[in-house]
N, C-alpha and C positions, 0 to 999 in steps of 0.2 A: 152608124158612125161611132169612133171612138171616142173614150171621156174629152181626150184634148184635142179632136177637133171639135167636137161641142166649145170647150170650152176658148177658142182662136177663134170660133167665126162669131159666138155672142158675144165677146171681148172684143173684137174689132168694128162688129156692128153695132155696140154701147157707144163707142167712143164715135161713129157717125153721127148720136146725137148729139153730137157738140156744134153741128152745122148748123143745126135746125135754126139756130141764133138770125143765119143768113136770112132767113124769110123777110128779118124788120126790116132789110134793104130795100125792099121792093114799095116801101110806102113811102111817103114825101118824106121831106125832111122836115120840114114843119109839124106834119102829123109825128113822125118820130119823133120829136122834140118834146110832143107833148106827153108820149108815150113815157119817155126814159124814167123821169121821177115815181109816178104809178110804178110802173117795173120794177125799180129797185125798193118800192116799201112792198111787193109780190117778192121778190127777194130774199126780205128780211124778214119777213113773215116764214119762208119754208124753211131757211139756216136755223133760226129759232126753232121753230115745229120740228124738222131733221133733228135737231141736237137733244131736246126736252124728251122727243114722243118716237124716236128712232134708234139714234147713234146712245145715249146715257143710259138706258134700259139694257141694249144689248151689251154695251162693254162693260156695266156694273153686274154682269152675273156669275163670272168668275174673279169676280175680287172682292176683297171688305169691302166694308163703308169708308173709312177711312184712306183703302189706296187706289178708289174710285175719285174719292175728292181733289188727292195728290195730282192725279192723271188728269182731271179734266183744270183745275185750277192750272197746272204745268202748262195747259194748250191756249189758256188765254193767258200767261204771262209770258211764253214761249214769244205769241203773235205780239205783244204789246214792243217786246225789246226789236223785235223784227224790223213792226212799222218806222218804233224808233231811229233807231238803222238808215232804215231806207230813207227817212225825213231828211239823218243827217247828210247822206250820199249825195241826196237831189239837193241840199242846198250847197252842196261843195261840188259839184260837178258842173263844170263849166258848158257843156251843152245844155245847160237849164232845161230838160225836156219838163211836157208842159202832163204827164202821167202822175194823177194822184199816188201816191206809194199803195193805198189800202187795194190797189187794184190788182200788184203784184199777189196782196193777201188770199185776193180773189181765186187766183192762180195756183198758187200753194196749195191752199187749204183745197179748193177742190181738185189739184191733183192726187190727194190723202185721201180725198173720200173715194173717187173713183178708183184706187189701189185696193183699200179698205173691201169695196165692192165686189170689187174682181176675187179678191182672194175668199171672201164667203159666198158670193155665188159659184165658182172653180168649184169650192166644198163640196157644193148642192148635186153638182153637177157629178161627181165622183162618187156618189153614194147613188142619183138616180137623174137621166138626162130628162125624163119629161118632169119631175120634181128641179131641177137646174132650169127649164126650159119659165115656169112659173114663178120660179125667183128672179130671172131676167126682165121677164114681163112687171113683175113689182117694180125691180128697178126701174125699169122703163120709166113707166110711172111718174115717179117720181123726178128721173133727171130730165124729162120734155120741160117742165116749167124751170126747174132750174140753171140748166142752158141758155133756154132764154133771156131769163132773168141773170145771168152773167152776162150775156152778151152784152143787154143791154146797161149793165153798169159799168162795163170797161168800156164802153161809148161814152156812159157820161163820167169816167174816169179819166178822158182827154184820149182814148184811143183810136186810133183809125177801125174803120170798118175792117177793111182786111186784115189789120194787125189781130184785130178782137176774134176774126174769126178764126186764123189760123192758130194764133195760141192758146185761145179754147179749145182746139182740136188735139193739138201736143198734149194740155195739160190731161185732156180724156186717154191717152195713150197709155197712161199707168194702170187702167183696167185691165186689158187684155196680159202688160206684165204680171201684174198682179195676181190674176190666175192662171196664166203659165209656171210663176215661179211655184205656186202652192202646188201644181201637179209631180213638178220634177222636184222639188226640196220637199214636202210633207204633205200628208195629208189630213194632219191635224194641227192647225198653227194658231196658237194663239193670239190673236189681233186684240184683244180686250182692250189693253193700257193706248194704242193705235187711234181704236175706236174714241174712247174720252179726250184725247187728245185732238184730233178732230174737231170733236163737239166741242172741247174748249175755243178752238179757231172760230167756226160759226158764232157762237155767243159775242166771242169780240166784236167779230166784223161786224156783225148785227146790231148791237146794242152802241159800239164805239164807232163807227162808221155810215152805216146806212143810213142808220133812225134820223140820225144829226141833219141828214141831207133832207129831211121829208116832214120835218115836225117843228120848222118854224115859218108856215107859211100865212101872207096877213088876210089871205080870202080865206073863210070860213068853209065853202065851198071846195075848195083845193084843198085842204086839210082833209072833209071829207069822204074825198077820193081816195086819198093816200093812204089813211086809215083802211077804206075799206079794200083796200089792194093788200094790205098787209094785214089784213082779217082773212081775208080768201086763201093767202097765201100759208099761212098759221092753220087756217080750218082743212085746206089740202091734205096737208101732215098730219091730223089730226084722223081723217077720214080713213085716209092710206094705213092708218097702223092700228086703225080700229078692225081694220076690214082682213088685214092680213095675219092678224094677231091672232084672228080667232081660224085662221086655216092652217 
């Protein structure tokens, strides 16, 4: 097969993993209720770990110190005016829908990343398909808990099942653009300032969003769930970038 359908069919089958979210349908709702908060400190655990131990490493390697800082500061002050934004929207919009704003963050930002994705695995893939085929599989990786753990916080971001599921699905669609566009416009594109930018998103939403939701609870018990949902999810990323780093 050709580099670009390598690079259309694992673009198109990345973005199926944004389904995977569908599986938490299939249990109670009750049992999902209990699920959701766990989830989202699994969440903020991997956005963190992604941003620190993935996405800063790689996009600080072709740039200073200094306008690695720019970039990634830029993507958590970008998402702060954002949210803002959206706060003021939802309180002037007369259909007062009942959708947390940080949800749409959700959306954005990982739309970014899955572009971001696409356009450096496309890379991989242009230089060697069973070396592209390996970088897929990292991804992979990587976006199974993520997906989920989206899914499950635009549920508890006030979103319908369906809604969560299908615009998870959209927002995974910038992959496959993503390395389409890197095949017909370059094959050397520099994403660096992209990549911090990104990481900047994740940081907000994790530390300004998530944590908030998970770290004031009064059972000592329930704290140490959450915690440890957000250790697993932190130690994932940590593992992934130890393990790929050295191949």
């Amino acid at each position: 097969m050709s580099a670009l359908v390598w690079i259309i069919l694992s673009g198109l089958l990345m973005s199926t993993i944004a389904l995977i979210g569908g599986l938490l349908a299939f249990f109670s709702k009750e049992f999902f209720k209990r699920l959701l908060l766990p989830i989202v400190a699994l969440v903020a655990g991997t956005l963190l770990g992604g941003a620190f131990f993935h996405m800063i490493p790689e996009g600080s390697k072709s740039l200073s110190s200094m306008g690695a800082y720019i970039w990634l500061l830029a993507g958590f002050v970008m998402f702060l005016l954002l949210e803002q934004l959206l706060h003021w929207h939802h309180s002037h919009n007369s259909s007062q829908t009942k959708k947390k704003p940080f949800t749409y963050l959700i959306l954005i930002g990982d739309a970014i990343h899955n572009f971001i994705g696409g356009i450096s695995i496309a890379g991989t893939y242009l230089i060697s398909p069973s070396a592209g085929v390996m970088a897929w599989i990292a991804g992979a990786m990587h976006e199974i808990p993520q997906e989920i753990g989206d899914f499950g916080v635009l549920i508890h971001g006030g979103w319908s099942r369906r809604q969560a599921l299908l615009w998870n699905f959209i927002s995974a669609l910038t992959f496959p653009i993503g390395g389409v566009l890197v095949y017909f416009v370059s094959f050397k594109v520099d994403v660096s300032g992209l990549v911090l930018l990104g990481a900047g998103n994740f940081i907000y939403i994790a530390a300004s969003d998530l944590i908030p939701e998970i770290k004031s609870q009064p059972r000592l018990k329930t704290s140490l769930i959450h915690f440890g949902s957000f250790m697993i999810g932190l130690l994932m990323m940590i593992i992934l970038a130890l393990i790929f780093n050295h191949h």
